[in-house]
C-alpha positions, 0 to 999 in steps of 0.5 A: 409614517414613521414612529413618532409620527404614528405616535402623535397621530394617535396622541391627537386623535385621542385627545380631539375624542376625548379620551381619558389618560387610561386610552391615552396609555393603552394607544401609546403602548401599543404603537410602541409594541407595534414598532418594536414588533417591526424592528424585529422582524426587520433584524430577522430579514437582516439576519437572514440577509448575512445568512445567505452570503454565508451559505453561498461562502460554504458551497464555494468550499465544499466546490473547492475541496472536490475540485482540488482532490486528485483527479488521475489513477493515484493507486489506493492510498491516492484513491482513499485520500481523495475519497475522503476529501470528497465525503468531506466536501459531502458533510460540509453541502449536508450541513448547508442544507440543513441549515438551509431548511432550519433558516427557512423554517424561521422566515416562513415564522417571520412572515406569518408574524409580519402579516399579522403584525398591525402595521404591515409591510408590504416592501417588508413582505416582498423582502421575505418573499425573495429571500424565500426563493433565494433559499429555494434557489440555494437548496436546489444548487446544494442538493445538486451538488450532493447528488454529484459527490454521492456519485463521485463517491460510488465511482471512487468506492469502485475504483478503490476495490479495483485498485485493492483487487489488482494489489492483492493479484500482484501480490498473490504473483508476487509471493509466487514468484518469490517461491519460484525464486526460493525453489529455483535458488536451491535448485541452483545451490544443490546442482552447484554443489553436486558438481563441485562435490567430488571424492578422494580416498588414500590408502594402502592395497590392502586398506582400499581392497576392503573397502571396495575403492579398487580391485585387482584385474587380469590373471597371472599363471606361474610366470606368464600373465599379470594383475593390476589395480583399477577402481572398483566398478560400483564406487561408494561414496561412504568409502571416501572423503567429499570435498568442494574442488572450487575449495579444496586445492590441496589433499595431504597425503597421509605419509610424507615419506612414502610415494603414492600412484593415483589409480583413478582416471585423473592426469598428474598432468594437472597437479602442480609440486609433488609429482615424480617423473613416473607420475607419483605424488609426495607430500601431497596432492596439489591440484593446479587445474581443478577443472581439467583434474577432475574432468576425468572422474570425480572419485580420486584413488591414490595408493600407496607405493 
């Protein structure tokens, strides 16, 4: 029956009895409260009609953001953004529930009203009903999906110490190997310069015996015997200057206008200009061959003649 049939249907009915103007109004008044009270309740199940399909809208994009997170070992900063996209995808079936629970809430009120509404509606009620069990069956599918990203979470959580456990190991490795390295280099530098360091002192007898670079060896009776200079057995290397003989090719020899006779265990074979027929140096002392020079000795004694 619809409004202003009900409507009519009481206009008559009052007038065939006799009522008053007064019971006329009341009648009229509240068929009118009636079908306004029915008109809401429809609004509220239409409301909830679009409330649903926004809902199955939200759990589509919280399905979407797990789906598209990264599903292969990324390393921790991958890890961490693909946890973080599935917390969000988390919040976002969170908010659907209580949503869920809030629109529920609301039609069990709606349905309570439409049963004790004074034109009920039994297709009205049915409506209710399955939206009820469409909201059951949506809770149920979201509750389903929080359980699964609170489980992806836990394994991401997981993964994310494992991977940060292996970084800091590489790291720990890494430092230690940097060490090694460190030492190892300054190993190779000192034993570098320990075999390119070598030693030469230029001087007179006299000057050389008193510092301890050479000393006399034999003996000499009247005419019979002899001397002869040689490196001392215990050689200081405070008493000579350390050059680098990958550097330094080149030795001046103190005077220019004296000769000098190398006493010391290195061939003039090896030196370049300078060298007189019996082997002394002027001038100074070019090292052609540094290696085969110093092959012999690594302290150089040159005297002067």
């Amino acid at each position: 029956m619809g409004k202003y049939a009900w409507t009519l249907f009481v206009v008559g009915a009052l007038a065939t009895t006799g009522c008053n103007q007064a019971e006329l109004k009341k009648a009229l008044a509240d068929a009118k409260s009636a079908e306004a009270q029915k008109d809401s309740l429809l609004t509220e199940v239409l409301e909830t009609t679009q409330f649903v399909t926004d809902i199955n809208g939200e759990l589509a994009k919280a399905k979407s953001i797990a789906v598209t997170t990264t599903s292969t070992d990324p390393g921790v900063p991958g890890a961490r953004k693909d946890r973080e996209d599935r917390k969000a995808a988390l919040a976002r079936v969170n908010a659907v529930i209580a949503k869920l629970n809030e629109s529920e809430a609301k039609l069990t009120e709606t349905e309570t009203r439409a049963k004790s509404s004074r034109q009920r509606n039994a297709r009205l009620l049915a409506q209710i009903e399955t939206y009820k069990k469409t909201i059951d069956d949506l809770r149920t599918t979201a509750e389903t999906q929080k359980a699964d990203y609170e489980a992806q979470l836990a394994d991401k959580n997981t993964q994310i110490a494992t991977l940060g456990s292996r970084v800091d190991t590489l790291t720990t490795e890494k430092s230690q190997l940097e060490s090694a390295k460190a030492a190892l280099t300054d190993t190779v530098v000192n034993l570098t310069s320990y075999k390119n360091t070598v030693y030469y002192a230029i001087g007179t007898k006299d000057e050389l015996i008193k510092k301890g670079v050479i000393t006399k060896e034999g003996s000499k009776f009247l005419v019979f015997g002899g001397t002869r200079l040689e490196p001392a057995r215990n050689l200081n290397p405070e008493a000579f200057t350390a050059i680098d003989k990958t550097q330094n090719t080149s030795i001046p020899l103190p005077r220019t206008d004296k000769k000098y006779k190398i006493v010391s265990r290195q061939s003039p074979t090896y030196l370049g200009t300078g060298v007189t027929k019996d082997g002394k140096v002027t001038g100074a002392v070019e090292i052609a061959q540094p290696e085969e020079f110093w092959s012999a000795s690594k302290y150089l004694i040159l005297v002067q003649d």
